[in-house]
C-alpha positions in Angstrom: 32.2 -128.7 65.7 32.6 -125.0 67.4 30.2 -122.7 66.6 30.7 -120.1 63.9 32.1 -116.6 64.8 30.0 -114.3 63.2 32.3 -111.7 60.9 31.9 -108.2 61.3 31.1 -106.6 57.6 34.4 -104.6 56.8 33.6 -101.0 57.0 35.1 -99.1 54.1 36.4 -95.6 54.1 37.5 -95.3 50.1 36.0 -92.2 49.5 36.9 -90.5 52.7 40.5 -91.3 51.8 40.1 -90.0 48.2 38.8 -86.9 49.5 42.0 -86.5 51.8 44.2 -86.9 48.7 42.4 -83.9 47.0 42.6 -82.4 50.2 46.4 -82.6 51.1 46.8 -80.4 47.8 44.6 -77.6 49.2 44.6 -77.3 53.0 48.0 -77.4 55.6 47.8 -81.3 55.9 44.9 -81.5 54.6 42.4 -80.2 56.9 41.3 -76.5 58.3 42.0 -77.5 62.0 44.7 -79.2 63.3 43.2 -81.9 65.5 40.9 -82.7 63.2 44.0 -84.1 61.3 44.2 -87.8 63.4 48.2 -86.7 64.2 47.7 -88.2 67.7 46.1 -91.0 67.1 47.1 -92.7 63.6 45.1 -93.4 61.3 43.3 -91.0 58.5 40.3 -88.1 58.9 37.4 -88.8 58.0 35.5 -87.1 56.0 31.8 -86.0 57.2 28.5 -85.6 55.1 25.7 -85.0 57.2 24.5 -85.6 60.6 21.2 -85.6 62.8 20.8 -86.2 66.5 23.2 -88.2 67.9 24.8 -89.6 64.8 27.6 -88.7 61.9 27.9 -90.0 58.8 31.1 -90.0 57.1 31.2 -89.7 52.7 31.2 -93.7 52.5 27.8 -93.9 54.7 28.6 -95.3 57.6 27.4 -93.5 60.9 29.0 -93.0 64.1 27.6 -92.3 67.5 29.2 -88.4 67.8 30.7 -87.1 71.1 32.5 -84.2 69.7 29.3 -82.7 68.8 31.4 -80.2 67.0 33.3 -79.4 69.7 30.7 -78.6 72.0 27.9 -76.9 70.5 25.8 -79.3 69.6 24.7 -79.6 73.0 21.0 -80.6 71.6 22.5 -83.1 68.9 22.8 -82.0 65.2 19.6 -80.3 63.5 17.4 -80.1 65.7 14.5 -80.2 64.2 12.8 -76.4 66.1 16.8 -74.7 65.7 16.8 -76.4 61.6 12.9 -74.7 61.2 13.9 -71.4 62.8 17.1 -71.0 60.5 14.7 -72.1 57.1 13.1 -69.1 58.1 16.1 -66.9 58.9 17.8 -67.5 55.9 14.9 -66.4 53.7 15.3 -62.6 55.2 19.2 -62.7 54.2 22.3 -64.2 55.8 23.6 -60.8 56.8 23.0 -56.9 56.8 26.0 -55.3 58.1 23.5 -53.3 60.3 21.9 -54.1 64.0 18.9 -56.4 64.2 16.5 -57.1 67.4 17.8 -60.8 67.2 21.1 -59.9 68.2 19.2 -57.9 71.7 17.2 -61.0 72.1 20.1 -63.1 72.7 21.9 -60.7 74.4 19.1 -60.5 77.1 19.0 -64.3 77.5 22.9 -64.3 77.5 23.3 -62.0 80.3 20.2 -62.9 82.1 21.8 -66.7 82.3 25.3 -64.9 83.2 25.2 -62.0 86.1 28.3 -61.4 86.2 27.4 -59.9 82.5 25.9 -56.4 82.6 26.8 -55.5 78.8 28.1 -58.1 76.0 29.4 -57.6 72.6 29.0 -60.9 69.5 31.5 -61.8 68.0 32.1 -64.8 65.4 34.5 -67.2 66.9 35.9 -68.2 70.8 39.2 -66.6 69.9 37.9 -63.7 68.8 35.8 -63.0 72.1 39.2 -64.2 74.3 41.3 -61.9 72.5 38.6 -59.1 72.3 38.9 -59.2 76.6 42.3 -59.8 76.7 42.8 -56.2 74.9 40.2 -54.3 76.9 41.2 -55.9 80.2 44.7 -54.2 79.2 43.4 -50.8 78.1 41.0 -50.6 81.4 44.2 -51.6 83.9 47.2 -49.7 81.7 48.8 -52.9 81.6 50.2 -55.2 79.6 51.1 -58.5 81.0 48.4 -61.5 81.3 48.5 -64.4 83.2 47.3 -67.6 81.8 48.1 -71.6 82.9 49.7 -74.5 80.7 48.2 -76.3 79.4 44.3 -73.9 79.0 43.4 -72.8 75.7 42.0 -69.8 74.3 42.5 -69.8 71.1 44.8 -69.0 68.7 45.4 -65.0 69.1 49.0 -64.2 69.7 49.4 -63.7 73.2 47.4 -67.3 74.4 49.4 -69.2 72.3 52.5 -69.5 74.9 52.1 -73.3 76.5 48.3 -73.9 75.5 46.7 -76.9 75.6 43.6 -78.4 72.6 45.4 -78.7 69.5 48.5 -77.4 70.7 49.2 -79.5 73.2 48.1 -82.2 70.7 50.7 -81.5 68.7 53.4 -81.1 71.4 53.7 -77.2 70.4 53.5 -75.2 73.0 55.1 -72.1 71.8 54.3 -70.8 68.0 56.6 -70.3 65.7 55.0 -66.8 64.7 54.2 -65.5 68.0 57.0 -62.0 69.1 59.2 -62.9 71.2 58.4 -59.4 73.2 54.1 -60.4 73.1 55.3 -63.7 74.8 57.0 -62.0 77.3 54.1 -61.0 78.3 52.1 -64.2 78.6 53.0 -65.6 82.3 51.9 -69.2 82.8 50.8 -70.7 86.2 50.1 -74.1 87.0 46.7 -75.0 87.0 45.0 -75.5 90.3 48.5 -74.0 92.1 47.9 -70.9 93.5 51.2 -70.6 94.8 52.4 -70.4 91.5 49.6 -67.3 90.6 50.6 -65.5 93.6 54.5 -65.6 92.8 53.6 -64.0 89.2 51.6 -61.5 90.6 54.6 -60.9 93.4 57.2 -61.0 90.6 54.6 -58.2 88.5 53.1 -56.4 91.4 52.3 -53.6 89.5 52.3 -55.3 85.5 49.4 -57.6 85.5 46.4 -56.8 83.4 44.0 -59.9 83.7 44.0 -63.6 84.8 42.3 -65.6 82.0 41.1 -69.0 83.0 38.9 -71.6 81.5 35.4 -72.5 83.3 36.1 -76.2 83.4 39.7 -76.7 81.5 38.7 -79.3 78.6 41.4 -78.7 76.9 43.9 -80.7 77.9 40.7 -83.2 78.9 38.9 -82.5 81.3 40.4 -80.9 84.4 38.4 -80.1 87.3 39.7 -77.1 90.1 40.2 -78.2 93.2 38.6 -77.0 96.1 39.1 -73.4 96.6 40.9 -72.8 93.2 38.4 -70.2 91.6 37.7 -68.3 95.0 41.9 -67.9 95.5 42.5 -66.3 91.7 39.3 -64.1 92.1 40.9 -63.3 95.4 44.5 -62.5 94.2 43.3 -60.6 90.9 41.1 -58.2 93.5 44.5 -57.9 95.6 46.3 -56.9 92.9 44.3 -54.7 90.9 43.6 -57.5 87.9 40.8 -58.6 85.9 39.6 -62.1 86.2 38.7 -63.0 82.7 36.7 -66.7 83.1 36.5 -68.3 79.5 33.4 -70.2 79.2 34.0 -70.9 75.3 33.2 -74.3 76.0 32.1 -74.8 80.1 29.1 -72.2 79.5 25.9 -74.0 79.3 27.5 -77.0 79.3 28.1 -77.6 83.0 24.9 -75.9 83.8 22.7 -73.0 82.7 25.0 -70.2 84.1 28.2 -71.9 83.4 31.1 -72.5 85.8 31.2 -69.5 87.7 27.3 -70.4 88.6 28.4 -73.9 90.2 31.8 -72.3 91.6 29.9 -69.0 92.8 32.6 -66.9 91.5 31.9 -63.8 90.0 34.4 -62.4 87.4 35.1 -59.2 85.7 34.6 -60.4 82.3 33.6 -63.7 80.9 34.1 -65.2 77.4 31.2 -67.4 75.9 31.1 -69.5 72.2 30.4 -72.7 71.1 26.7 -73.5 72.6 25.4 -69.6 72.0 25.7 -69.9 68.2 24.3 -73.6 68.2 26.4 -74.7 65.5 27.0 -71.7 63.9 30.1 -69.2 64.4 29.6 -66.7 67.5 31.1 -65.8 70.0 30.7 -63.6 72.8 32.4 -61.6 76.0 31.4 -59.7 78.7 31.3 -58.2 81.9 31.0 -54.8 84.2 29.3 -52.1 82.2 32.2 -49.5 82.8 34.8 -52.0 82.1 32.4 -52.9 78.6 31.9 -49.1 77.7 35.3 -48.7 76.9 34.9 -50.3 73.5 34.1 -48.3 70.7 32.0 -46.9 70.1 31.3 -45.4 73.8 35.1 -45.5 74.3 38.8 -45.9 72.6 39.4 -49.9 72.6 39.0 -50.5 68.9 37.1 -54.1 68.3 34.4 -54.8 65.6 33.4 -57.1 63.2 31.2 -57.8 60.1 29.7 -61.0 60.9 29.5 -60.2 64.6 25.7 -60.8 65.4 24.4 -62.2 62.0 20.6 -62.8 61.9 21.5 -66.3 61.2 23.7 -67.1 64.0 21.9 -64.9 66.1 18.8 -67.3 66.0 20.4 -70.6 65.8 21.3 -69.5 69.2 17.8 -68.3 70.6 16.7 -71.5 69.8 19.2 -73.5 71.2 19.0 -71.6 74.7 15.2 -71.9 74.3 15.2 -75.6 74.6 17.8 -75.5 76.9 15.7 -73.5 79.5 12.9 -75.9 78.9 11.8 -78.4 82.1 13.9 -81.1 82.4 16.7 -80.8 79.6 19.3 -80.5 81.8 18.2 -83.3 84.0 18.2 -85.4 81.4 21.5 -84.3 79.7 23.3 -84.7 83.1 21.3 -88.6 83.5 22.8 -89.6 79.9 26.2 -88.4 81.2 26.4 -90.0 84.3 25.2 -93.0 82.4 27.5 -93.2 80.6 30.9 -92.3 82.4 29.9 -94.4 85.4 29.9 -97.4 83.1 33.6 -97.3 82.0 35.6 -97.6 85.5 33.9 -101.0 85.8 34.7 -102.1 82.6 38.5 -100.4 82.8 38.8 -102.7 86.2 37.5 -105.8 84.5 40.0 -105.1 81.9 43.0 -104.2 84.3 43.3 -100.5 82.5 44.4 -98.2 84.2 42.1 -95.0 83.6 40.2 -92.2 85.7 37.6 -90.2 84.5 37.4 -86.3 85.1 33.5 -85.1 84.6 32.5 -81.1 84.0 28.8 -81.0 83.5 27.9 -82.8 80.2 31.7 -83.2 78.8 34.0 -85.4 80.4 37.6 -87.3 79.7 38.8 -90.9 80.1 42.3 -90.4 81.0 44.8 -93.8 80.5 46.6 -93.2 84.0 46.7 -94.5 87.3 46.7 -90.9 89.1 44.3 -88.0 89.4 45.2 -85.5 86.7 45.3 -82.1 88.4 47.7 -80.1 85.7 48.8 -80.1 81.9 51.7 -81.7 83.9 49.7 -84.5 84.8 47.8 -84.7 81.5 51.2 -85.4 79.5 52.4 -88.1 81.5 49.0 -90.1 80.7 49.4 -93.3 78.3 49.2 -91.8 75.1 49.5 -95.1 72.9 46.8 -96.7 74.5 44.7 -93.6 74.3 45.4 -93.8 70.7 44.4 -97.7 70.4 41.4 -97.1 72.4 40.0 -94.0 69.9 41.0 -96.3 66.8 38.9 -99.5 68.0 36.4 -97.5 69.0 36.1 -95.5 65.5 35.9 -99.5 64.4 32.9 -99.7 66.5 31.2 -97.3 65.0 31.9 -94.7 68.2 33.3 -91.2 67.1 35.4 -89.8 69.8 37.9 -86.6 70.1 40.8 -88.1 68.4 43.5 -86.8 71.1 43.5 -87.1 75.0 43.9 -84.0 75.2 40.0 -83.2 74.8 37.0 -83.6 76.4 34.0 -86.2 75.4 30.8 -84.1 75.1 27.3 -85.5 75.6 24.3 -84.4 74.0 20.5 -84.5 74.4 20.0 -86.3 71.5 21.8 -89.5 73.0 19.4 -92.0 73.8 19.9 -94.9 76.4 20.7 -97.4 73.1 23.5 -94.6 72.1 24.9 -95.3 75.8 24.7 -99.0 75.6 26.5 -99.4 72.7 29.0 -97.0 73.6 30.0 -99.2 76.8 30.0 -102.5 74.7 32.2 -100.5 72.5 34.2 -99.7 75.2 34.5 -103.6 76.7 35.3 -104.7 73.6 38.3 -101.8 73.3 39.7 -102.2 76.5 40.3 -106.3 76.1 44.0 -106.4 75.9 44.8 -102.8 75.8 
């Protein structure tokens, strides 16, 4: 007689699915970020509990091996056991005084000591505030108003950087808001990413009209897109030519592709730089930037208007202290960078065994499995990836008790709270989703 298949115990998701249905009533389909919604992908969000190192579990109890670490910052895994005993502390002080603090100079010192490009910074309390925060000085330092930015990069959801922008956008196949003036979108121009050519004719077409160039580090919003050779060092080379800013948003590549960020691996020095996610380690902050006379224009040493009540919190403030700590300790970057490798260069021999058709673009400690046959250079080249099978892929790999981005459009991030099991049975989930997709 053949042997018995073993069955897989159902995994239920009842609650989860309750929760939505009270949630639909509340929240703009259902949810408080888009992506977060499962539009790409099919399927229902789930709905999270609690978490601790490398895992998620969901309001039914069942756990998941996390690789959106909340979109980045969780860059040591969830409560962290030093950054949860630091915050105990915090909170018993008060959650926030309205008024300076030495914590918020204590970060700021390890901040711009790990960025020198930095000489002054200024907290804020999200990514979009800090890009939109440089976006307005980099127009009140040059008297100009147009900005260049590239399909397919996001920046958050300010105004002006919501003209063909990638993350939740592009998941949605929105690329220009309803919302947005037609005259502030006329000042967005958008290049193609990794085409100086097209940079240079906006600059030649606005010779005198150009304000900044805003860039992300390493592009992980529309996955994973790495510059080619060169790319960084032309835009720095133009906006000098031209009399712009380089703005580098680091929202998600700082700390994450190295202590120092993008611009440390691609030696390229910018005017201002824009920092979140990792720097509030799982709190809200933000952060930008740059040349001290370019910085003391803000208020209160000069007329660009920009404050905010939360900006610099005590809490935040030494959630991220803590995090950069034990990020600056021997080793954690070695180790984070061994679990990545790990685990990327495990899925194009499983894709080939398979016959999927995938590549793999790797930033640091985030990376993206893209379903295509090709390179992907460009938003261009994200959008003509296999969507449907991307979608499959993320569902049976949910199944499996793996929790990835639910769009393609995002990048994978690895933590150091994945262990070499975490790996293992992320690749076995991964054999077992690429059979016959």
């Amino acid at each position: 007689m053949p042997a018995k298949t073993a069955q897989k115990k159902a995994v239920t998701t009842r609650k989860s699915a309750a929760l939505l249905k009270r949630a639909v009533k509340l929240f703009p389909g259902g949810v408080n970020s888009p992506v977060r919604a499962f539009k790409a992908v099919g399927g229902k969000p789930l709905f999270i509990e609690r978490a601790k190192g490398s895992k998620i579990f969901d309001a039914d109890g069942n756990s998941y091996i996390d690789y959106i670490g909340s979109w980045g910052p969780m860059i040591l895994g969830h409560a962290h056991p030093k950054v949860t005993a630091a915050l105990k502390k915090a909170l018993d002080k008060g959650t926030s005084y309205g008024a300076s603090t030495s914590l918020e100079i204590t970060l700021a010192e390890m901040v711009i000591d790990a960025f020198p490009s930095m000489d002054m910074a200024r907290f804020v309390s999200s990514g979009t505030e800090a890009t939109m925060s440089a976006i307005r000085l980099a127009r009140a330092y040059t008297g100009r108003d147009r900005i260049i930015k590239f399909e397919g990069c996001y920046h958050g959801h300010a105004d002006s950087l919501l003209v063909k922008a990638g993350s939740g956008a592009a998941t949605f196949g929105v690329q220009d808001s309803p919302g947005v003036p037609s005259t502030l979108a006329q000042s967005t121009l958008n290049a193609v990413y990794n085409d100086l050519e097209s940079v240079k004719s906006l600059f030649e077409s606005n010779p005198d009209g150009v304000a900044c160039v805003i860039v992300e580090g390493a592009p992980g919003n529309m996955g994973v897109v790495l510059p080619k050779e060169g790319f960084m060092h032309g835009l720095r080379s133009l906006s000098t030519q031209y009399g712009a800013l380089l703005i580098i948003d680091e929202v998600m590549s700082g700390f994450r592709l190295c202590y120092g960020g993008a611009q440390k691996i691609y030696k390229v020095t910018p005017d201002l730089t824009c920092l979140g996610k990792v720097i509030g380690g799982g709190l809200p902050v933000g952060a930008f930037g740059g040349r001290r006379e370019i910085m003391e224009m803000l208020s209160p040493s000069g007329p660009v208007y920009q404050a905010g009540t939360l900006s610099g919190n005590p809490v935040a403030m030494t959630a991220g202290i803590e995090t950069l700590k034990l990020l600056k300790a021997k080793g954690a970057y070695e180790k984070l960078y061994k679990t990545t490798d790990t685990l990327y260069k495990g899925i194009p021999g499983i894709a080939k065994k398979h016959g999927v058709p995938c590549q793999i673009a790797v930033a640091g400690s985030m990376f993206t499995v893209f379903f295509s046959d090709r390179v992907v250079h460009n938003y261009n080249d994200a959008k003509k990836c296999d969507l449907a099978a991307f979608s499959k892929y993320f569902t049976r790999m949910l199944a499996n008790g793996i929790y990835l981005p639910p769009s393609q459009f995002e990048a994978v991030f690895v933590s150091l709270a994945h262990t070499k099991d975490d790996v293992a049975k992320t690749l076995e989930a991964v054999d077992r989703s690429f059979k016959g997709l």
